[in-house]
C-alpha positions as CSV (number, residue, x, y, z in Angstrom):
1,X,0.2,30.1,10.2
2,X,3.5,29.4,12.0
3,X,6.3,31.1,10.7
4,X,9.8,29.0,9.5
5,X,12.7,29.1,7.6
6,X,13.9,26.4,5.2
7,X,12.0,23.2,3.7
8,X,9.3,21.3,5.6
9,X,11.0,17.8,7.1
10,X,7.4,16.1,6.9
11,X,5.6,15.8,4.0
12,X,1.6,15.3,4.2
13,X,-0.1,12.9,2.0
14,X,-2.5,14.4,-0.3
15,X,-5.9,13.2,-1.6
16,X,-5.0,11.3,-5.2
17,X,-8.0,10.0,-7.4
18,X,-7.4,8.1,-10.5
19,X,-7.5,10.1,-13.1
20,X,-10.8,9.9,-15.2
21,X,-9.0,10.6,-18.7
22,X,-7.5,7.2,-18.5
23,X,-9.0,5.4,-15.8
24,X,-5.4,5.1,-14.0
25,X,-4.2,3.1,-16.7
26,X,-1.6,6.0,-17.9
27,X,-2.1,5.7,-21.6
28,X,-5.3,6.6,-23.6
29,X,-6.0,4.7,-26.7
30,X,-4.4,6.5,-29.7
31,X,-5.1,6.1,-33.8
32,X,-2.4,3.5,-33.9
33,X,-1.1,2.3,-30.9
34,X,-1.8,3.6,-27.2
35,X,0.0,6.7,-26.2
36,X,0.9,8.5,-22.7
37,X,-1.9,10.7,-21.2
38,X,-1.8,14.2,-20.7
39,X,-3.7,14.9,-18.1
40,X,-2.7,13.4,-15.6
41,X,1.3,13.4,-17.1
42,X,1.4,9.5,-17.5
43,X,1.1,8.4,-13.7
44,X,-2.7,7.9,-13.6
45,X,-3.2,9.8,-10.5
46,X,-4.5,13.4,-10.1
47,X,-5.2,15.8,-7.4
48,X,-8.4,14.9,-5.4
49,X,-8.5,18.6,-4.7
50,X,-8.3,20.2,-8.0
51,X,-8.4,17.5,-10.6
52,X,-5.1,18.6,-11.5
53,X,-1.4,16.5,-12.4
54,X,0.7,16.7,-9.9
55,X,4.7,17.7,-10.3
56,X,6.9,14.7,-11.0
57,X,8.5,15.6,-7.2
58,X,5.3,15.7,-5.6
59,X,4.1,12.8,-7.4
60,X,7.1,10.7,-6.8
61,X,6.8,11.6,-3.0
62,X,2.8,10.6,-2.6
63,X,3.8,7.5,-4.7
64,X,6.3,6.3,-2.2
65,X,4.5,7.3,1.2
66,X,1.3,4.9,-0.5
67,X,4.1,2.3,-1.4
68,X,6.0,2.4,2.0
69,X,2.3,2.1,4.0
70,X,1.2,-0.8,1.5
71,X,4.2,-2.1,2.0
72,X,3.3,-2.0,5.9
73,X,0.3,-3.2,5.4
74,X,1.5,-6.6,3.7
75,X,3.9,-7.4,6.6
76,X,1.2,-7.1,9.2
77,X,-1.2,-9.6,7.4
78,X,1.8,-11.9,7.0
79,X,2.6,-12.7,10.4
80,X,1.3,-15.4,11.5
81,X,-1.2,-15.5,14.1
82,X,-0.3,-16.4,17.8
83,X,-3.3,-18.6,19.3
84,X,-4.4,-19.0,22.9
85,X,-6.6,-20.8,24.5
86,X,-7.6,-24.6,24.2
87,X,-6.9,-24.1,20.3
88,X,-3.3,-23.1,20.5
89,X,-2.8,-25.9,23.4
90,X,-4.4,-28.8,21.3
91,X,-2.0,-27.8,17.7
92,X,1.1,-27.3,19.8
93,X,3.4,-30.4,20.2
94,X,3.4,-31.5,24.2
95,X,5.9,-34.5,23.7
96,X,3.9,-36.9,25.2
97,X,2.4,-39.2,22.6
98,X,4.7,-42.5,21.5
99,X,8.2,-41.4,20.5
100,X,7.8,-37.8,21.5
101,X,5.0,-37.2,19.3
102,X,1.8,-34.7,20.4
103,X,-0.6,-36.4,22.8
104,X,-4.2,-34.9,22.2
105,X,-6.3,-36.6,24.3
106,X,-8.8,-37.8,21.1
């Protein structure tokens, strides 16, 4: 182990399961209305490792970095697909039908 002084500046992303308490859901059913679980301190994540709640910091931090690569994730699928070949030739607009319009060929 490497010696160093002062707080990491990268933070690794741990293991999370969903807790098996409350399903992920957060809340377990209660006598009269549903109410916050305990295990897992409300989030309905755990520790893959230990099984254990993680610290509201920690858990705040693993929440984002899954956020931030969802997030990432999302934009990729929604750009729009470049096409080559005949199929991107035939849906582009050549300008040479009547009035400027797309010429085919058809």
């Amino acid at each position: 182990m490497k010696k160093s002084h002062g707080p990491a500046f990268s933070v690794t992303e741990l293991d999370l399961v969903k807790c098996t308490i409350c399903r992920g859901r957060a809340f377990v059913a209660g006598i009269f209305s549903p109410r916050p679980c305990m295990q897992c301190n409300a989030s309905g994540w755990v520790s893959a490792d230990t099984g254990e709640a993680l610290s509201l910091e920690v858990l705040v931090t693993q929440l984002g970095i899954r956020l931030q690569a969802a997030e990432r994730q999302i934009e990729k699928l929604k750009r729009p697909v470049l096409m080559s070949g005949p199929a991107a030739q035939y849906e582009q607009n050549n300008r040479r039908g009547a009035g400027g319009t797309n010429y085919t060929g058809d």
